[in-house]
LUMSEDREN-111326 format. One record per residue (C-alpha): x, y, z. Coordinates in steps of 0.2 Angstrom, whole numbers, plus 2048, in hexadecimal, padded with zeros to 3 digits. Layout:
N
[[X, Y, Z]]
...
This chain:
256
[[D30, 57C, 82F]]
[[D42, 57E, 83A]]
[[D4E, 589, 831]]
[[D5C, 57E, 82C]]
[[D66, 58B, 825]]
[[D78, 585, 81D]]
[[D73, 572, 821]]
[[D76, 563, 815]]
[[D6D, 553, 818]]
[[D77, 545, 812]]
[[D6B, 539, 813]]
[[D59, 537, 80D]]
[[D4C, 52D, 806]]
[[D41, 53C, 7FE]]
[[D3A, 52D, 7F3]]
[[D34, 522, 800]]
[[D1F, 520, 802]]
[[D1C, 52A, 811]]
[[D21, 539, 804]]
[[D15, 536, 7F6]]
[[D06, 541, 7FA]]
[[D13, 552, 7FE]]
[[D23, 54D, 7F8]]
[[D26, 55C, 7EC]]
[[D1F, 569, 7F9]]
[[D29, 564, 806]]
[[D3A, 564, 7FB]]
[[D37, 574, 7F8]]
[[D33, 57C, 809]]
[[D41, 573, 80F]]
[[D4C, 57C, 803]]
[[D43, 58C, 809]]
[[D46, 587, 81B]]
[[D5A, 588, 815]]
[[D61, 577, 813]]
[[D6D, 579, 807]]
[[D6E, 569, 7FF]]
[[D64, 555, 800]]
[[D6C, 547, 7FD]]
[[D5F, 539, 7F4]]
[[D65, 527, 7F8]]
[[D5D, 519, 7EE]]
[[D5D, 507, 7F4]]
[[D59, 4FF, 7E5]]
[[D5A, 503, 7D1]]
[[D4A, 50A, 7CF]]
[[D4D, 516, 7DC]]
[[D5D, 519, 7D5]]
[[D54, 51F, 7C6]]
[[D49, 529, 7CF]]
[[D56, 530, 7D9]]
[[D5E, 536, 7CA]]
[[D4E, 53E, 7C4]]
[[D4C, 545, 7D3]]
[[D5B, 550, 7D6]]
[[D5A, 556, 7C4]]
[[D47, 55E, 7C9]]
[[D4F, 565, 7D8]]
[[D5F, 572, 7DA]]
[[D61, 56B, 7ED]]
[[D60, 55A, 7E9]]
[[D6D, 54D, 7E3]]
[[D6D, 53A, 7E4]]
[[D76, 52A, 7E9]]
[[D74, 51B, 7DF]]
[[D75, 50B, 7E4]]
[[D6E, 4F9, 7EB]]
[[D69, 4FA, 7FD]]
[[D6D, 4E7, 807]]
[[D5C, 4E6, 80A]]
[[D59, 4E5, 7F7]]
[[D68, 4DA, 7F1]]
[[D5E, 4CB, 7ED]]
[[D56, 4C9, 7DB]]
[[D62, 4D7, 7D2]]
[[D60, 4D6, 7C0]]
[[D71, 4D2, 7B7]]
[[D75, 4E0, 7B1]]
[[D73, 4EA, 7C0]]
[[D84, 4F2, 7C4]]
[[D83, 4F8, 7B2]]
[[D75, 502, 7B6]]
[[D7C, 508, 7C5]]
[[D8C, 50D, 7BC]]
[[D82, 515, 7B0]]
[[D77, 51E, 7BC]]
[[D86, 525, 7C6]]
[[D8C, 52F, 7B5]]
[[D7C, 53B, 7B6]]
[[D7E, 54E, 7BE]]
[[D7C, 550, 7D0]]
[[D81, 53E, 7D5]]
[[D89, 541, 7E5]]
[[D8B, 52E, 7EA]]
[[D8B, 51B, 7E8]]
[[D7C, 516, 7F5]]
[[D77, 512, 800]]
[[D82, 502, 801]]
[[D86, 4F8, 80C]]
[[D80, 4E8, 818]]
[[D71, 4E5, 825]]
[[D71, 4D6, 82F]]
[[D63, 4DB, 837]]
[[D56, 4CF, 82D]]
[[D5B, 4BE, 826]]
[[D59, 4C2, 815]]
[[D60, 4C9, 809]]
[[D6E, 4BB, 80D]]
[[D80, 4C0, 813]]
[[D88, 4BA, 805]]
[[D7C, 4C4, 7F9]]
[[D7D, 4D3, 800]]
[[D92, 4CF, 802]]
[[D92, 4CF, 7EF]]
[[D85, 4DC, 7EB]]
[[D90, 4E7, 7F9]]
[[DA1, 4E4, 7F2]]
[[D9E, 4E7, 7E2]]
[[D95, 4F7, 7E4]]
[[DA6, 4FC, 7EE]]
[[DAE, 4F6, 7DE]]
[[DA6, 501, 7D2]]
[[DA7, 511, 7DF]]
[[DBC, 50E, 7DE]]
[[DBD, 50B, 7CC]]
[[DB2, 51A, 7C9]]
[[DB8, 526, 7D8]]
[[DA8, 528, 7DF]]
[[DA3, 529, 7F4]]
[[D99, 51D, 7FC]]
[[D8A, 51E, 808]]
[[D8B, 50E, 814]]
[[D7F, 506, 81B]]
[[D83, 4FC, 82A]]
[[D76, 4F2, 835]]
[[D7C, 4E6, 842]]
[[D8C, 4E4, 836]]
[[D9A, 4EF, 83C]]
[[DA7, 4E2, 83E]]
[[DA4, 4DD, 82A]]
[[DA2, 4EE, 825]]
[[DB3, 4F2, 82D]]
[[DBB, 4E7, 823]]
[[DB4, 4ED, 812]]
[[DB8, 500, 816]]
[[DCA, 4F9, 81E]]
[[DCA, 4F0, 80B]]
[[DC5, 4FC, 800]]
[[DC8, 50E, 80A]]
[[DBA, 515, 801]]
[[DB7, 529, 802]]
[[DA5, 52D, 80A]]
[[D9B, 52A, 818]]
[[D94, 51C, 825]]
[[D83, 51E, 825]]
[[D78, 520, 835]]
[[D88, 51A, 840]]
[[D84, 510, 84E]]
[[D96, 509, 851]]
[[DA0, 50D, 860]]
[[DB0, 519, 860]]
[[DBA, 50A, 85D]]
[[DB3, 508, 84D]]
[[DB1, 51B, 849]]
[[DC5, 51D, 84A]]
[[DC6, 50F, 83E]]
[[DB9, 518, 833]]
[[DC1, 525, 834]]
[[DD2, 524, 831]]
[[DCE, 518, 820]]
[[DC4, 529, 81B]]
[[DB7, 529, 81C]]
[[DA7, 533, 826]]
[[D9A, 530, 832]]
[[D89, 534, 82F]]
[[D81, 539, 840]]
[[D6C, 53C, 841]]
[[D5D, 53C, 84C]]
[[D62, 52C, 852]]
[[D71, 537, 85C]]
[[D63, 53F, 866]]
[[D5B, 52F, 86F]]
[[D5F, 52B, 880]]
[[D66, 51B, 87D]]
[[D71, 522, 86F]]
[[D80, 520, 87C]]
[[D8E, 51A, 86D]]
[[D89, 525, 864]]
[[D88, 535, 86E]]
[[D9B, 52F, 875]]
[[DA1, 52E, 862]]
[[D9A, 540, 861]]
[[DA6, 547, 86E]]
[[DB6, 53D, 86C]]
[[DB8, 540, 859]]
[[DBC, 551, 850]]
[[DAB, 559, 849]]
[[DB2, 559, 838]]
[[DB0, 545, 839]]
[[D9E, 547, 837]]
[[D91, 54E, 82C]]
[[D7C, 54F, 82F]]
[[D6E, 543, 827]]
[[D5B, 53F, 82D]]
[[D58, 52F, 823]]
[[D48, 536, 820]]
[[D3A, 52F, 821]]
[[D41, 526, 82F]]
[[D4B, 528, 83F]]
[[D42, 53A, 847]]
[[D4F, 542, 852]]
[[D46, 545, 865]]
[[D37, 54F, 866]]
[[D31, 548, 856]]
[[D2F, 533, 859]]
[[D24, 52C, 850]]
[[D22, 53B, 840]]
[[D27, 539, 832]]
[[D38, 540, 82F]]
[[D3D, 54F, 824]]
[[D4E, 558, 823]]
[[D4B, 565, 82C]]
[[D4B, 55C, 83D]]
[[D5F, 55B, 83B]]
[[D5D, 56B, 846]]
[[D59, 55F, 853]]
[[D6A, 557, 850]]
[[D73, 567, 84E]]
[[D6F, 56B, 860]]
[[D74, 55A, 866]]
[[D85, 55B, 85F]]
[[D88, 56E, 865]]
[[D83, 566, 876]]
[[D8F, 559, 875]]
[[D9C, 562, 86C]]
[[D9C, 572, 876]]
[[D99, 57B, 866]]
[[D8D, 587, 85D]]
[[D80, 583, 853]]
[[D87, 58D, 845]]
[[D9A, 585, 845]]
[[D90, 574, 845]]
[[D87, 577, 836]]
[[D97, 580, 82E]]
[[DA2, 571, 830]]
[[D97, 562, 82C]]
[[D90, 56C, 81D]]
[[DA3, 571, 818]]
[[DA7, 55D, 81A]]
[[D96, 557, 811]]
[[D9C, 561, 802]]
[[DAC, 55A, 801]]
[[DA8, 547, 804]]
[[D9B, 549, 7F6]]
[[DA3, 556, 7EA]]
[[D93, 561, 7EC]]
């Protein structure tokens, strides 16, 4: 495993499937391996739950609770409740991941709009950050962030620097992963060099999205040293002050 020393992934999904046969050994060599802190992010509310129940077995771990867009459909009724309830337990560093995906045609828009805008809601009224998701939505994910200015992060951003000074100025972070390292990333790799490096903080969304040199695997924190070195690159930068500044930022957005 890659020494990761000092680095916080923001963004995980320690819980998915691909996970179920190792998923305790490899959160702890990972915390071995140095990474200081994993941030849990549930899509739905049994995830949410075992999120929870996650971060409380492990020091390094902490969650997001929320309803992914991809799961807005069919909520019970009393699902924000549970939400609310869930988001007063230790180690809750987020509401998330939130947010809307265009991608497929269902959920519908206006379900995940509603689903979307009240989870924004309850992380206002309870003075929580945020962890946005954002798939082939950026022009009505601008206007909620414009709305709302919510403290957090954009998850996986894929917008162009137009979009990240927006971002940016409401107050909120960019999450920046493996997806930074593929040749076609071009956005995103000019985002990366026009924009202060305390604008940005390290995820994986692990299982998925395997930085360069690791397509097709399945995705484990660690590989954020792949990312490290794309941003020194494009920075000018050490690896070191790279880690140091996102994993300052990290701590602040989520109060860790």
């Amino acid at each position: 495993m890659i020494n990761c020393s000092g680095i916080i992934d923001t963004h995980a999904h320690y819980l998915d499937r691909a996970f179920d046969e190792d998923r305790e050994s490899v959160l702890s060599s990972l915390r071995e391996a140095g990474i200081t802190a994993i941030i849990e992010n549930a899509i739905d509310i049994a995830s949410s739950e075992a999120a929870v129940a996650l971060s409380a077995q492990f020091g390094h771990v902490y969650a997001a609770v929320g309803v992914h867009p991809e799961d807005a459909a069919g909520l019970p009724s009393d699902w924000l409740s549970r939400i609310a309830d869930l988001s007063a337990s230790p180690k809750i560093a987020a509401i998330g991941e939130i947010g809307l995906d265009y991608y497929w045609p269902e959920p519908s828009r206006e379900i995940q709009h509603i689903v979307f805008d009240s989870q924004l809601t309850l992380a206002k009224d309870l003075g929580m950050p945020v962890e946005i998701h954002d798939r082939d939505a950026h022009a009505d994910i601008l206007e909620y962030v414009l709305r709302y200015r919510p403290s957090g992060c954009l998850h996986r951003f894929s917008g162009n620097l137009e979009m990240a000074k927006a971002a940016v100025d409401a107050g909120l972070v960019l999450g920046i992963g493996g997806a930074l390292t593929y040749k076609n990333s071009k956005k995103e790799k000019e985002v990366v060099r026009e924009l202060p490096l305390d604008c940005f903080i390290l995820e994986t969304d692990c299982p998925y999205l395997s930085p360069s040199g690791y397509r097709g695997t399945r995705c484990t924190s660690d590989m954020i040293s792949v990312v490290v070195d794309e941003i020194a690159a494009l920075k000018g930068e050490t690896r070191e002050k790279i880690i140091e500044v996102t994993t300052e930022t990290a701590k602040k957005v989520f109060r860790l």
